[in-house]
N, C-alpha and C positions, 0 to 999 in steps of 0.2 A: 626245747625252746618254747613251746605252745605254751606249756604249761604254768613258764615264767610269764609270759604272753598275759595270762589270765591271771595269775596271784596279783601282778602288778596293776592289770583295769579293775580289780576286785577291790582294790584300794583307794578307788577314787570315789572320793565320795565330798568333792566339794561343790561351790556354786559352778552352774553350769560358766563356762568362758570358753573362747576359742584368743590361742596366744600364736603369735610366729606364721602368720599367715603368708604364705608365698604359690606365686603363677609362676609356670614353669610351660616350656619354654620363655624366653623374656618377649620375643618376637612371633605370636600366635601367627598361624598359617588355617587358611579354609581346608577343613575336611584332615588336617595332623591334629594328635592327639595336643590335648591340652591339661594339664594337672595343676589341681589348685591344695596342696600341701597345709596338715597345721597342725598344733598343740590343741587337744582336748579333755578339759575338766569336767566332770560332773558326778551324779550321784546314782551309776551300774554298776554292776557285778560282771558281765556278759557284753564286752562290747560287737557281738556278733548278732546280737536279739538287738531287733527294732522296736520289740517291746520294751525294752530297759534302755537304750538310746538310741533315738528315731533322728539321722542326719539327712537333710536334702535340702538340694540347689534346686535354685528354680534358674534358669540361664533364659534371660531376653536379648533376642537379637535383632538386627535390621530390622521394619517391617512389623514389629509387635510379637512376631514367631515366637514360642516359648516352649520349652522343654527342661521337665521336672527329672533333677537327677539324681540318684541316691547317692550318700558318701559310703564310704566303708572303710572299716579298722586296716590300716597297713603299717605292722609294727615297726616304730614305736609310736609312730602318729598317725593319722586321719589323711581322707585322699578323697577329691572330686576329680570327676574326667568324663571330659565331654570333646567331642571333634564336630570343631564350628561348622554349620552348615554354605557359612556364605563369607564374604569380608566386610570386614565394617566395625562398631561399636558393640562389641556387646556387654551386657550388665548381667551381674549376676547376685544374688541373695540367697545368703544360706541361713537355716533353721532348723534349730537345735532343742530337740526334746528328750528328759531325761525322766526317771519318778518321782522326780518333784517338782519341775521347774521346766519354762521354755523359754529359749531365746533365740531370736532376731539378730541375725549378725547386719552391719552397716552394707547398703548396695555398693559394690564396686565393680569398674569396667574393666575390658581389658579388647584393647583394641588387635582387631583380626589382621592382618593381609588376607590379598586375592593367593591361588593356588601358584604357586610356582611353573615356572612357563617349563623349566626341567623336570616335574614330576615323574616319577615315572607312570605308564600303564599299569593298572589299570587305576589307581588312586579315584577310588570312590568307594560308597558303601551300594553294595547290591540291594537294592528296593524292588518290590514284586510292583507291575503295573497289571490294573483290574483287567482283566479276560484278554489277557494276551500270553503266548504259551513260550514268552521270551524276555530276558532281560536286557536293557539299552546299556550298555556300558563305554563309555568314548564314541559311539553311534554305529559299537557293534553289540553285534547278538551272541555272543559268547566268552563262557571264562570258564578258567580252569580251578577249580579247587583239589587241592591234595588232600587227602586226609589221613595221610601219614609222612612222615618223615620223608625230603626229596636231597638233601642233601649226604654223601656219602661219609662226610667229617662227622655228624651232627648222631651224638647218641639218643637225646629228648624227639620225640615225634613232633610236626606241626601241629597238627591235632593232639590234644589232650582226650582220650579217649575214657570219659567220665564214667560210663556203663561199668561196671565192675570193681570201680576204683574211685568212690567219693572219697574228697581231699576233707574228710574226717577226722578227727581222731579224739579216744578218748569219747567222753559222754556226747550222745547226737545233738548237735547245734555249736559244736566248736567244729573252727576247720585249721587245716593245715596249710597255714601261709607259705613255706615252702613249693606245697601244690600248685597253690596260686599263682605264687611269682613266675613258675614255668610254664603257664596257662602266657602270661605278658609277655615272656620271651619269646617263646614259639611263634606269637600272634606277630610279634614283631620280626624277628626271621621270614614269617612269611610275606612279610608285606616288600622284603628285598627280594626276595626268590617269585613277585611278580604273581603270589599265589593266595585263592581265601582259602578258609580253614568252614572247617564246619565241626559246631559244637555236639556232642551227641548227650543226650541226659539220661540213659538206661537202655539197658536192654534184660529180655526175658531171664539170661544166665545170672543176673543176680539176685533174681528170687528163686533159683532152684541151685538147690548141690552148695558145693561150697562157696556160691556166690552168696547164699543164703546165710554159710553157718558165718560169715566174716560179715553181713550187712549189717551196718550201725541201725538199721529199723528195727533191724530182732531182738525181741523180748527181751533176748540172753545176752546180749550185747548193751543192754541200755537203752533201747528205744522201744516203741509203743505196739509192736506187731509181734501176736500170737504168732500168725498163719502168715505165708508170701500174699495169699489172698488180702490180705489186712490191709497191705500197702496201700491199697487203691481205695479204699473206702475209709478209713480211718480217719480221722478228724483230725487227731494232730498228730498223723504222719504226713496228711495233707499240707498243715500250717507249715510244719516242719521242711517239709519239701520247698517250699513256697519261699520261707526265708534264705534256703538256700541258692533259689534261683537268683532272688531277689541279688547279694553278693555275689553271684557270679557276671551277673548282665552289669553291677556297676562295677567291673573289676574291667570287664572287656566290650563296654558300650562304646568308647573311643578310639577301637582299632578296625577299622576297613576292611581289614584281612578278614576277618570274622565273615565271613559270608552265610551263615545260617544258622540254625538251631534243629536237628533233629531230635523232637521230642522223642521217640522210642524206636529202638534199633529194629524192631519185629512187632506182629500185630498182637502181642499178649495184653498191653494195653488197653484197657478198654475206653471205649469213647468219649466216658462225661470226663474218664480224668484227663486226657489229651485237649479236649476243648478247657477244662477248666488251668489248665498250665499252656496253651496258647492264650488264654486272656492275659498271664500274669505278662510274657513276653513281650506283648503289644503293649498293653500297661510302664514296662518297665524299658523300652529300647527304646530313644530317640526317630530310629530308622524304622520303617517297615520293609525288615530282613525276611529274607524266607524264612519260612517255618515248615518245616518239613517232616512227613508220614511216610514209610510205605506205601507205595501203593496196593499192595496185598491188605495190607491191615482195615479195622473200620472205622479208618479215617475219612477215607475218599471221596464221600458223599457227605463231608461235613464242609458247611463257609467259615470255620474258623481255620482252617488250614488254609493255606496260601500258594502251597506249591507240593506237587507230590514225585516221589521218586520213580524211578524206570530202567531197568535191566538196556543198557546199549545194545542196538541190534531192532529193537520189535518197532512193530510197525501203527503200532495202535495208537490216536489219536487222543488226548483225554480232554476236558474244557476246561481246567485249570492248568496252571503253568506248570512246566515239566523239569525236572532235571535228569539227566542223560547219566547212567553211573557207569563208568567203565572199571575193571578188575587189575589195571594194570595199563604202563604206558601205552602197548599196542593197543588195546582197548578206545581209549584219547582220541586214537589217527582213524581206528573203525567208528566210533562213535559218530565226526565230524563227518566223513565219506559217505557215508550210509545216511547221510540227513536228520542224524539226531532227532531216530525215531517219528519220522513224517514233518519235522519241525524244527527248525535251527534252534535248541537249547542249550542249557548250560550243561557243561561236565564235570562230574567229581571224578575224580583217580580214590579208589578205596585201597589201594596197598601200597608198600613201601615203595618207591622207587632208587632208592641209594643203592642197590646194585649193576644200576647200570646209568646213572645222573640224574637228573631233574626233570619237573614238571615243564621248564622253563623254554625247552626247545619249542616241546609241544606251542607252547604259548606267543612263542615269536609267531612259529606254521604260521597260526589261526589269523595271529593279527595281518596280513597281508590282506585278507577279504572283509569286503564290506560283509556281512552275511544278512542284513536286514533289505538292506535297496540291491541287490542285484540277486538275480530269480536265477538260484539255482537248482538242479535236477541230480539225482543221486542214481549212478548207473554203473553196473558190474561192467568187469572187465573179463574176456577170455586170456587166459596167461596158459600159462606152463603146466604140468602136472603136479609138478613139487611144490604149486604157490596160489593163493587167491590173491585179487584184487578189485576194488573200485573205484572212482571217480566222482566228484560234486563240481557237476561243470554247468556253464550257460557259454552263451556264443563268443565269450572273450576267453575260454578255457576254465580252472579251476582248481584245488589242490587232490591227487590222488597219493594211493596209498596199497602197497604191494605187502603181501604176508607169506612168509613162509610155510608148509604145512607145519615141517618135524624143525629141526633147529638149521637149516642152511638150504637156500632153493638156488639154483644154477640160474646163469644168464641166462635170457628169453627174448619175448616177444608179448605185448599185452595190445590187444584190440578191443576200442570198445567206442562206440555209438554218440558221433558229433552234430551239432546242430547245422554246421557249416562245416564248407571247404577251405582249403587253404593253406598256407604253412603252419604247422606249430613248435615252440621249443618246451623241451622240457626238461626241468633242473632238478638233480635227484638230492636228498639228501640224508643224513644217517638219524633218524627220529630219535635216536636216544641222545646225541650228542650237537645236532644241528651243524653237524661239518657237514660243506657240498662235496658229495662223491663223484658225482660228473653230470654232464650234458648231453644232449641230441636235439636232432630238428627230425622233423615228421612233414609230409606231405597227405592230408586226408581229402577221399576220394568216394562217389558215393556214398557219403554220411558214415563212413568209418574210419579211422586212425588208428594206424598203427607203430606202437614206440617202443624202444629195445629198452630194458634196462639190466644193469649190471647184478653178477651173482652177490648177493647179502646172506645176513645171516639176521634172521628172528623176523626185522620186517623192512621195509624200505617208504622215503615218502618222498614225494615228486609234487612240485610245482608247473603245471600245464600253460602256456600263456599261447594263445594268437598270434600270430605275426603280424598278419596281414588283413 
């Protein structure tokens, strides 16, 4: 398919024109994607080089606001997509450079709506705010990103896990539209499954072993790199890289879901080139998306990153924004308990969850708490032998969360340390599926509480409220 893909743009060789121009949806919505569809002639070879055809919008909105967009080749025609920031009027102008010739296509509008009063949670784009170790979403402090597959039907992952697997093919600078389009699927699945996605661009195993002998940068493969060393300093394995980020951010600048970019899975990476491909990101995304590093890596001390990663569980404090990664659903319910590492942060789920449902339960839990305006305190609980547990409570209660050690903990007893006295209820429920498995009330006395919960298997989560 690729291949006919490029015989047929290699034949284009007329006056530049754009024909069949159509917006899609007909009824634009604040913050849903928007696609502007068409017919393009000109005189490339390679419609995938911005050298050989350079497309971009320039979209003006309410306010004078503006945001430069690139188009990209989507066989058999051309595609803008932008996701309106606001409702209102917007205009938009596109331009068209080829090697010969430039055009100015006519400004046209396309009028927005406001968001829909139905939308679901969390519908918006995650944006980093300067020196705060949190993100506001709906006017909470937490979201869940999967980054793997959460549904048990669904054979594609949500995340397109790009590190070892550039959507390539053929000589370096053609990609595989195929790839692509399951990159727009996936982004779109998760925006029903309630969940962002985080993009990842590399990691170390694809310059060593046979990440190396199959990389389209190697020598032997058609691209510019002796040595794995090469990657990084190479001039135009640089450019190379560059155009391809360039097509990937206007392929997936208008999906929400999209909640990040991890520049490199591990710290092999070195510095200048993570600062120099966080420029392009911020250059090329409407949104100021996390952009995300290891914290291990020698990122961490750099201000062109924006947010850095963190093992759930530790207690270390950093001055830029944090994201919480947990290894797996129970991970989720530890992350949130435990105070997401000294500070209400975001969480990624790193592994598949389709063996046991969705991200989605998790995602109801959370939303029940304000997590930014009420002060909570993250405090262990004494349980059973066979089980850990803890609690993120203030004086109106909070959600807890009970773990198995090995795969099944017996009925019990958990105490642990309340601000107040008084009655409390607490509503248990199955974390992986979000059915309620039952109820109690508690009477706390001397600054402790104590509530029975029922035998599970793997982990349990409870909802704590006040009574009185």
């Amino acid at each position: 398919m690729l291949a006919a893909v490029l015989a047929i743009a290699s034949i284009s060789q007329a006056a530049l024109e754009i024909k069949n121009l159509a917006v899609s949806p007909d009824a634009a919505i604040r913050l849903e994607r928007v696609e502007i569809s068409f017919d393009l002639a000109g005189s490339f070879k390679n419609p995938f080089d911005p050298r050989e055809i350079d497309v971009m919008a320039t979209v003006e909105g309410p306010g004078g606001t503006v945001a430069e967009v690139p188009g990209f080749f989507a066989f058999p025609g051309w595609k803008i997509a932008f996701a309106p920031w606001t409702g209102g009027n917007f205009y938009v102008s596109i331009s068209c450079t080829d090697r010969i010739a430039r055009l100015d296509y006519k400004k046209f509008q396309i009028e927005v709506a406001p968001l829909r009063k139905n939308s679901k949670w969390p519908a918006g784009f995650l944006e980093t705010k300067k020196n705060k170790k949190y993100f506001s979403i709906g006017g909470k402090g937490l979201f869940v990103v999967a980054r793997e597959g959460t549904l048990p039907d669904r054979a594609n992952t949500l995340l397109f896990q790009l590190g070892g697997s550039y959507p390539t093919e053929g000589p370096i600078g053609n990609y595989r539209l195929d790839q692509f389009d399951g990159i727009d699927k996936n982004l779109a699945s998760a925006k029903e499954e309630r969940t962002y996605t985080l993009l990842c661009l590399g990691a170390g195993r694809d310059l060593t072993g046979e990440g190396w002998k199959g990389n389209p940068y190697n020598k032997v493969n058609g691209g510019p790199c002796e040595t794995p060393e090469d990657f990084w300093t190479n001039l135009q394995a640089r450019v190379y890289f560059k155009k391809w980020l360039r097509y990937l951010l206007a392929r997936t600048n208008a999906h929400w879901s999209m909640g990040g970019v991890l520049l490199w899975r591990d710290k092999s990476a070195p510095n200048y080139w993570l600062e120099e491909m966080a420029d392009e990101v911020y250059a090329l995304h409407p949104y100021s998306i996390p952009i995300i590093s290891p914290i291990e890596g020698p990122f961490q001390a750099s201000a062109k990153v924006n947010t850095l990663s963190l093992p759930s569980g530790n207690s270390v404090t950093y001055k830029l924004p944090l994201l919480t990664i947990a290894s797996e659903v129970r991970g989720l319910y530890r992350a949130l308990v435990q105070g997401a590492a000294g500070a209400i942060s975001p969480v990624l789920a790193t592994r598949s969850f389709a063996e046991r449902g969705s991200a989605r339960p998790f995602s109801e839990f959370a939303e029940r708490y304000d997590l930014l305006k009420r002060s909570f305190e993250s405090k262990p609980m004494v349980t059973g032998a066979d089980c850990k547990g803890w609690a993120l409570i203030d004086s109106r209660g909070g959600p807890v969360y009970v773990e198995a050690n090995d795969a099944e903990a017996l009925a019990g007893t958990a105490k642990l340390a309340v601000r107040s006295g008084g009655d409390y209820k607490i509503t248990w429920i199955d974390p992986f599926t979000g059915v309620k498995i039952g109820e109690g009330v508690a009477k706390a006395a001397q600054g402790a509480l104590v509530i029975a919960y029922p035998a599970f298997a793997d982990g349990l989560a409870g909802h704590l409220e006040k009574s009185n």
